[in-house]
MMTF fields as JSON, N, C-alpha, C and O atoms, coordinates in Angstrom:
{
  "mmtfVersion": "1.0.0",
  "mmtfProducer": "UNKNOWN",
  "numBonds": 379,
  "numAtoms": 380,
  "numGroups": 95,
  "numChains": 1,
  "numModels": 1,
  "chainsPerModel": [1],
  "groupsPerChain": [95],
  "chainIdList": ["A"],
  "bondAtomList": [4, 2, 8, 6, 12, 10, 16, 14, 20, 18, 24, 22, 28, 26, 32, 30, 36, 34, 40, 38, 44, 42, 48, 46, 52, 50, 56, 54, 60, 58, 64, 62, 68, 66, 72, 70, 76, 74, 80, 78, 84, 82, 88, 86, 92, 90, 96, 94, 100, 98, 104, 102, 108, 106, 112, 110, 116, 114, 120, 118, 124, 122, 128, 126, 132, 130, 136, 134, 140, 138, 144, 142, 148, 146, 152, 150, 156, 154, 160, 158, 164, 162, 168, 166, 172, 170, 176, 174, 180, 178, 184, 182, 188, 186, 192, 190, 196, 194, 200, 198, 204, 202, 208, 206, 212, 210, 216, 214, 220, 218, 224, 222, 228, 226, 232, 230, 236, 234, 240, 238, 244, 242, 248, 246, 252, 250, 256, 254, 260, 258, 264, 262, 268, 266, 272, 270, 276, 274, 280, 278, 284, 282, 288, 286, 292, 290, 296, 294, 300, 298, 304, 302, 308, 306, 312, 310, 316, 314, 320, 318, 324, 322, 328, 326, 332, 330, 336, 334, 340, 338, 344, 342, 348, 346, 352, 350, 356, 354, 360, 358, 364, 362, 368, 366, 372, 370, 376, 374],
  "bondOrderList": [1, 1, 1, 1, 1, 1, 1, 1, 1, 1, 1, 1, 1, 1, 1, 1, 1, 1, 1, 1, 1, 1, 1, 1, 1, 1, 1, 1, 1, 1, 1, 1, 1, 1, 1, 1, 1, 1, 1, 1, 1, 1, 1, 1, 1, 1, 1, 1, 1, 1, 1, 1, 1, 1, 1, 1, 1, 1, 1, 1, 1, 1, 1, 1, 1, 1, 1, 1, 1, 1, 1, 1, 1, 1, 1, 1, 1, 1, 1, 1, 1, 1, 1, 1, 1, 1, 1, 1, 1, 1, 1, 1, 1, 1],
  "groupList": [{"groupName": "UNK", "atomNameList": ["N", "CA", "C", "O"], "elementList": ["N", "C", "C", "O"], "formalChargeList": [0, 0, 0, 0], "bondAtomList": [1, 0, 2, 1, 3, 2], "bondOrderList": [1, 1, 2], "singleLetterCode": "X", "chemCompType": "L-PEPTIDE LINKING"}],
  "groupTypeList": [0, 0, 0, 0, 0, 0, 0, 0, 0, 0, 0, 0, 0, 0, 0, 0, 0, 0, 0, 0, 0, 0, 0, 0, 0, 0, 0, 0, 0, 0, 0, 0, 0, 0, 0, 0, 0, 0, 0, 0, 0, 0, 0, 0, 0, 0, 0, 0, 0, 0, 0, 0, 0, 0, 0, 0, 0, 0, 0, 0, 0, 0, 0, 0, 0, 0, 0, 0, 0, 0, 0, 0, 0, 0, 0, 0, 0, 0, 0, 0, 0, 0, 0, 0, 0, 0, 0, 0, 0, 0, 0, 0, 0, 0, 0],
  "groupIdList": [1, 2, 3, 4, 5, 6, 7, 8, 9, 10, 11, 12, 13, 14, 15, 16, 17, 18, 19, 20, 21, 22, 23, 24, 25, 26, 27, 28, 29, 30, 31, 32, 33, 34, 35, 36, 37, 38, 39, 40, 41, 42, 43, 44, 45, 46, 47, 48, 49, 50, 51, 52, 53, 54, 55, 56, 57, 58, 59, 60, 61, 62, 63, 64, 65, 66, 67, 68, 69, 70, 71, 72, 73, 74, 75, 76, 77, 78, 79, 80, 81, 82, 83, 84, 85, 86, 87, 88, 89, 90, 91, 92, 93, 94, 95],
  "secStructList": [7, 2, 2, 2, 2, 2, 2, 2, 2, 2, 2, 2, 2, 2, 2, 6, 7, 7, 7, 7, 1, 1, 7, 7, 7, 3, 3, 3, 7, 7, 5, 7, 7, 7, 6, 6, 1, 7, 7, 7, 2, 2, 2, 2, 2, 2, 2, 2, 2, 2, 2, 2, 2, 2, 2, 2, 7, 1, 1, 7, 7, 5, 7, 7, 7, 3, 3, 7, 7, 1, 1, 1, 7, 3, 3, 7, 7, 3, 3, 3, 1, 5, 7, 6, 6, 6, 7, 7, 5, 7, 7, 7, 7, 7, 7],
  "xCoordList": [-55.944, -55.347, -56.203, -57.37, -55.624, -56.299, -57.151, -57.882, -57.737, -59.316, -60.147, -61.301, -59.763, -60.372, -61.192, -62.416, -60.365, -60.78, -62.339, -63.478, -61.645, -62.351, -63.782, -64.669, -63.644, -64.665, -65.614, -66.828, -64.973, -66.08, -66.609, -67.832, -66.071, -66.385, -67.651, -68.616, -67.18, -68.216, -69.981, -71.032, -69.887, -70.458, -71.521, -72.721, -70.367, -71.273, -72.024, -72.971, -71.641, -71.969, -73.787, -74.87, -73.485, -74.461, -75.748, -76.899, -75.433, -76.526, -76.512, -77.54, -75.463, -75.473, -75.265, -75.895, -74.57, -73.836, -74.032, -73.784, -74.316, -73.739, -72.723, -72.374, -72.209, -70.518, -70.707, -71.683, -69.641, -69.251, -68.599, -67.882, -68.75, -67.789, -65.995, -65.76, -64.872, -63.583, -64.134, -64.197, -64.434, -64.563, -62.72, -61.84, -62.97, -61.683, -62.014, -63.061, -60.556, -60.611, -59.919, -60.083, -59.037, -58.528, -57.489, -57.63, -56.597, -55.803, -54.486, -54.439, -53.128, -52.038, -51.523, -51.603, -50.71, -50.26, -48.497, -47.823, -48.124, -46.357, -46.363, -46.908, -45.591, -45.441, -43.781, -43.379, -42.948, -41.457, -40.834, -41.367, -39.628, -38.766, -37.729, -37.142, -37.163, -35.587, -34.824, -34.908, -33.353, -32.708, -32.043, -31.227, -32.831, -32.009, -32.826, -32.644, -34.052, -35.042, -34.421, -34.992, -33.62, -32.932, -34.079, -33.548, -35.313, -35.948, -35.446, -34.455, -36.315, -35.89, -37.169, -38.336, -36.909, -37.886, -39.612, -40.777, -38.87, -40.653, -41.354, -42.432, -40.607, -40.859, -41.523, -42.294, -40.883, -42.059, -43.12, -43.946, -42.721, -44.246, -45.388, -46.461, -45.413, -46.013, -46.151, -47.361, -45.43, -46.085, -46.954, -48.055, -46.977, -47.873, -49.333, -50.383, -49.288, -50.005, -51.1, -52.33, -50.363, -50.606, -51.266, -52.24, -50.956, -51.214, -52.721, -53.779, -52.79, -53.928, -55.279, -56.258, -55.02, -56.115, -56.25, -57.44, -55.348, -55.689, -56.511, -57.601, -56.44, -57.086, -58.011, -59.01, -58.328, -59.624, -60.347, -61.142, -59.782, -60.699, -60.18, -59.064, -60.988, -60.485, -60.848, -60.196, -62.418, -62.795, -62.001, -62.283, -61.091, -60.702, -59.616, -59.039, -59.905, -59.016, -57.943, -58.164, -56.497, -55.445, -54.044, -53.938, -53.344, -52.463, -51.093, -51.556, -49.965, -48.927, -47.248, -47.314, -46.219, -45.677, -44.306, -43.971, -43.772, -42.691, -41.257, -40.904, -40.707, -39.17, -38.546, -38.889, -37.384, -35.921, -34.662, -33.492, -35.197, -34.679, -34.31, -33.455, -34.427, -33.658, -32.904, -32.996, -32.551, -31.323, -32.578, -32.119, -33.755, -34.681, -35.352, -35.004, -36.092, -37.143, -38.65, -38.981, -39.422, -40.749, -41.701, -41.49, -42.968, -43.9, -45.369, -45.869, -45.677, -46.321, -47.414, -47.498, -48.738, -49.888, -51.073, -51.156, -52.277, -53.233, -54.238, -54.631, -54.89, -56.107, -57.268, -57.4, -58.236, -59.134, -60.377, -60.635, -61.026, -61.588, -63.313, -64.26, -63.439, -64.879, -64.739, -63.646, -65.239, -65.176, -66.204, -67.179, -65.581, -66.083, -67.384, -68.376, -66.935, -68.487, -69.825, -70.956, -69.16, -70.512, -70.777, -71.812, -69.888, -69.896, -70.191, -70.904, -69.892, -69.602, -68.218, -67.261, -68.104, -66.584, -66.159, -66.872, -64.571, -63.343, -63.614, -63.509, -63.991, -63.922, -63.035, -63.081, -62.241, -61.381, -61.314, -61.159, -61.483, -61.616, -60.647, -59.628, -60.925, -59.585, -59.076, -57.927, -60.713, -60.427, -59.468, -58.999],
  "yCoordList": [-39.578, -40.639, -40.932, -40.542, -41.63, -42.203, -42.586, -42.344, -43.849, -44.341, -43.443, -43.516, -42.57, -41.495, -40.644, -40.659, -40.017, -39.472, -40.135, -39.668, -41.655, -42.126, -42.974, -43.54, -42.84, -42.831, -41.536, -41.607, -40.452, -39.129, -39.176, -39.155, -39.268, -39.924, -40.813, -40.63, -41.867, -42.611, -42.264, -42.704, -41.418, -40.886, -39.768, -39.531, -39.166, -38.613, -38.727, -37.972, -39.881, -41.005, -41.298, -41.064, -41.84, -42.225, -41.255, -41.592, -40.029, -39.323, -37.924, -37.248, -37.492, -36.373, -36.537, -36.219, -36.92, -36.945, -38.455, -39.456, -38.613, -39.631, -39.947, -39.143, -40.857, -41.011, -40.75, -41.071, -40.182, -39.483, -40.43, -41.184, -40.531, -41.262, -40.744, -39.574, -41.671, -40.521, -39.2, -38.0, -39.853, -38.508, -38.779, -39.563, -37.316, -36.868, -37.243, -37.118, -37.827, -37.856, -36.83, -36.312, -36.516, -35.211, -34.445, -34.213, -34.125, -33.04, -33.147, -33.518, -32.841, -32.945, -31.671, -31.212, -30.895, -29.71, -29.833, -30.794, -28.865, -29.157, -27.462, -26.527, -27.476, -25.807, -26.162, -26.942, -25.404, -25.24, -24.097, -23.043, -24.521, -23.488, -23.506, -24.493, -22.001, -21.61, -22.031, -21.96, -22.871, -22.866, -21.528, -21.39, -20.499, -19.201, -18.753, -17.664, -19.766, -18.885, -20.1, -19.828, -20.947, -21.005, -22.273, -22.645, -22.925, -23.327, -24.556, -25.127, -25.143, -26.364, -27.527, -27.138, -28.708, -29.679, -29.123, -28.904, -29.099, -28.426, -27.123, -27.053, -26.315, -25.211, -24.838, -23.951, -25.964, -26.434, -26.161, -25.261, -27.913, -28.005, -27.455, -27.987, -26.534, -25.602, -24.832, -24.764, -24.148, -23.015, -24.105, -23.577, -25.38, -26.19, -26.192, -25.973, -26.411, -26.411, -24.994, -24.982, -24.124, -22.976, -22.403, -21.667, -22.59, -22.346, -23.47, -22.856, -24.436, -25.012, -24.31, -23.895, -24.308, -23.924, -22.335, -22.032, -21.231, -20.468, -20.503, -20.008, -20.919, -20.894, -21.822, -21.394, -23.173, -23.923, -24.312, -25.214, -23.322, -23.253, -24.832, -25.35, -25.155, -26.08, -27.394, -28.435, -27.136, -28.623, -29.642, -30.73, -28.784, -29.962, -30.935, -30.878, -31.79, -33.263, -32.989, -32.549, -33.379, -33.251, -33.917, -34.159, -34.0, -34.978, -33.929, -32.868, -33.736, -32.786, -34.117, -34.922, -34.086, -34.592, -33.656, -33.427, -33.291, -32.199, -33.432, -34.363, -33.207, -34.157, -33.065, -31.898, -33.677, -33.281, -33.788, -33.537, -34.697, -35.243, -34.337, -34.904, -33.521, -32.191, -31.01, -30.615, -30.812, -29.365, -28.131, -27.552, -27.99, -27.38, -28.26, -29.44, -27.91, -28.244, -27.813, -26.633, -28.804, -28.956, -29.458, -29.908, -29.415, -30.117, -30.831, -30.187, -31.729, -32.339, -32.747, -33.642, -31.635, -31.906, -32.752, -32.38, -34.115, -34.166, -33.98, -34.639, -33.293, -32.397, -33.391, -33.456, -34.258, -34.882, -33.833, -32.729, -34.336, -33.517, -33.648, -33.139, -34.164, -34.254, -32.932, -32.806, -32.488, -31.335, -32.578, -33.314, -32.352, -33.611, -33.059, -33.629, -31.382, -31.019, -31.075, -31.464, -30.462, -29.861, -31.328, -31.455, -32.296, -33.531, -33.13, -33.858, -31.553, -30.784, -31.046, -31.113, -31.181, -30.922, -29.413, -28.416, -29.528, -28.61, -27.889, -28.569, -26.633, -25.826, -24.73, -23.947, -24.631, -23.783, -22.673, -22.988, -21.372, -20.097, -19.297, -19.222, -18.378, -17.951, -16.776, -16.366, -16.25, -15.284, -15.505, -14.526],
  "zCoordList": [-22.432, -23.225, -24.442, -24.488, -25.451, -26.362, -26.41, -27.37, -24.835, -24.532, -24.288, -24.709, -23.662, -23.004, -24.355, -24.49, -25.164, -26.566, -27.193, -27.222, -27.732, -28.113, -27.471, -28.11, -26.161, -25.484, -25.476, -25.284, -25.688, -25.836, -26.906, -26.767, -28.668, -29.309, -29.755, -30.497, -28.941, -28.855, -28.005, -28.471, -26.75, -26.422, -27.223, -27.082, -28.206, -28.966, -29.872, -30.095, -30.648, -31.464, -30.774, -31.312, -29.515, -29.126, -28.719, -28.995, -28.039, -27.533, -28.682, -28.65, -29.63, -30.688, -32.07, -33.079, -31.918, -33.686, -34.569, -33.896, -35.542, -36.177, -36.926, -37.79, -36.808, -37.121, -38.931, -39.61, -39.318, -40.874, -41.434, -40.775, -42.727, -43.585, -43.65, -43.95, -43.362, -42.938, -42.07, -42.337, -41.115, -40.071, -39.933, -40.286, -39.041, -38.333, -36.816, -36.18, -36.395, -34.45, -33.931, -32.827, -34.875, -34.056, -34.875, -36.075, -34.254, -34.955, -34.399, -33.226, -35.135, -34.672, -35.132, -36.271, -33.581, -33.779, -33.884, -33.511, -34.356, -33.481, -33.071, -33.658, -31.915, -31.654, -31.374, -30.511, -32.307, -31.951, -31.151, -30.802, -30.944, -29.99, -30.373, -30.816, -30.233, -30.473, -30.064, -28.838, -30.636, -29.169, -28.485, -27.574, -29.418, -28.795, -27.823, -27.278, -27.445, -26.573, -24.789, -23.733, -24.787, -23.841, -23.062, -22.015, -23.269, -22.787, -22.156, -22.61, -20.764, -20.325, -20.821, -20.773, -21.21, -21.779, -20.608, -20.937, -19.217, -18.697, -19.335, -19.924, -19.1, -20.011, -21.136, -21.502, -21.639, -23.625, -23.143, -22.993, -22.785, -22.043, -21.347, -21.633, -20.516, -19.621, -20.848, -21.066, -21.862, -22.717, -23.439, -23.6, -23.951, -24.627, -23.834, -24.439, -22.694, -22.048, -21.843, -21.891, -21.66, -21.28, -22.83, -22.673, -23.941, -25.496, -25.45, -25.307, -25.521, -25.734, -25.122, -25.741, -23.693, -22.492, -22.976, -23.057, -23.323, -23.677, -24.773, -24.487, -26.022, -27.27, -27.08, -27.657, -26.449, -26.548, -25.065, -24.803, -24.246, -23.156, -22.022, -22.065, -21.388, -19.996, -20.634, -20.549, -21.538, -21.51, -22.91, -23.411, -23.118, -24.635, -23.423, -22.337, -24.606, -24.486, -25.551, -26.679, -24.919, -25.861, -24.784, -23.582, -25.705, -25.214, -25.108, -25.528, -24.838, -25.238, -24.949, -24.02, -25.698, -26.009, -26.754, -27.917, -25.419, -25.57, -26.171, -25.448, -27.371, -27.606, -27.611, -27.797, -27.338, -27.323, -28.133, -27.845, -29.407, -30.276, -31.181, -31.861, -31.481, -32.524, -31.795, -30.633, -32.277, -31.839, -30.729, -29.744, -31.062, -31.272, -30.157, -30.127, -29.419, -28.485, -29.013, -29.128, -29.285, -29.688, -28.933, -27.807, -29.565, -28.72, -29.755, -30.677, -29.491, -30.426, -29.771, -28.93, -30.45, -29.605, -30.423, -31.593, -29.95, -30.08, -29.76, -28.797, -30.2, -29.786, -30.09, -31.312, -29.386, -29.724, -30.481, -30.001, -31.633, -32.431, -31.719, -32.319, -30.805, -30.009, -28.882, -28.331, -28.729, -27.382, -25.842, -26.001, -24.852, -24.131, -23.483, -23.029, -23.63, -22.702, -23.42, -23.129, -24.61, -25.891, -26.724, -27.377, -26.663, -28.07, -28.845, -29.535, -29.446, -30.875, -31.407, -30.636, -32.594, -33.217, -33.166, -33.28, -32.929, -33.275, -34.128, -35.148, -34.467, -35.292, -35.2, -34.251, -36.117, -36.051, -37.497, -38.677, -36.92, -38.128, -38.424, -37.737, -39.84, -39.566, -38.419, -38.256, -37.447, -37.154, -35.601, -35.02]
}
């Protein structure tokens, strides 16, 4: 959750990092779907799921938030920008 985030955050604040001028807390993804790919609202979800943990490993914090308000099935992820194990920031490359 949101407390949760900003409690790591804060954690890191305290024992690593010092807080930045406009730091970033995190990051907002959207991952879409076809409706030609036939999915059920769990389904999103589980590939949302399954997409995060693949690309940033077990320990990120992130939220997932599959709608069904468009023709199109989406999913709308926040990725807290603290890592909870390392209290390093998100870096992301192009490779």
């Amino acid at each position: 959750t949101c407390d949760e985030m900003l409690a790591t955050r804060t954690m890191a604040i305290a024992l690593k990092n010092k807080p930045r001028k406009n730091e970033r807390f995190g990051y907002h993804f959207v991952q879409s779907f076809s409706p030609d790919d036939h999915l059920t609202p769990e389904q999103a979800h589980e590939i949302g799921l399954k997409t995060m943990k693949e690309y940033l490993g077990s320990s990120a914090e992130f939220i997932i938030a599959t709608h069904t308000d468009k023709d199109h099935l989406h999913n709308h992820i926040v990725l807290n920008a603290t890592d909870p194990l390392t209290l390093n920031k998100f870096q992301q490359s192009k490779n």
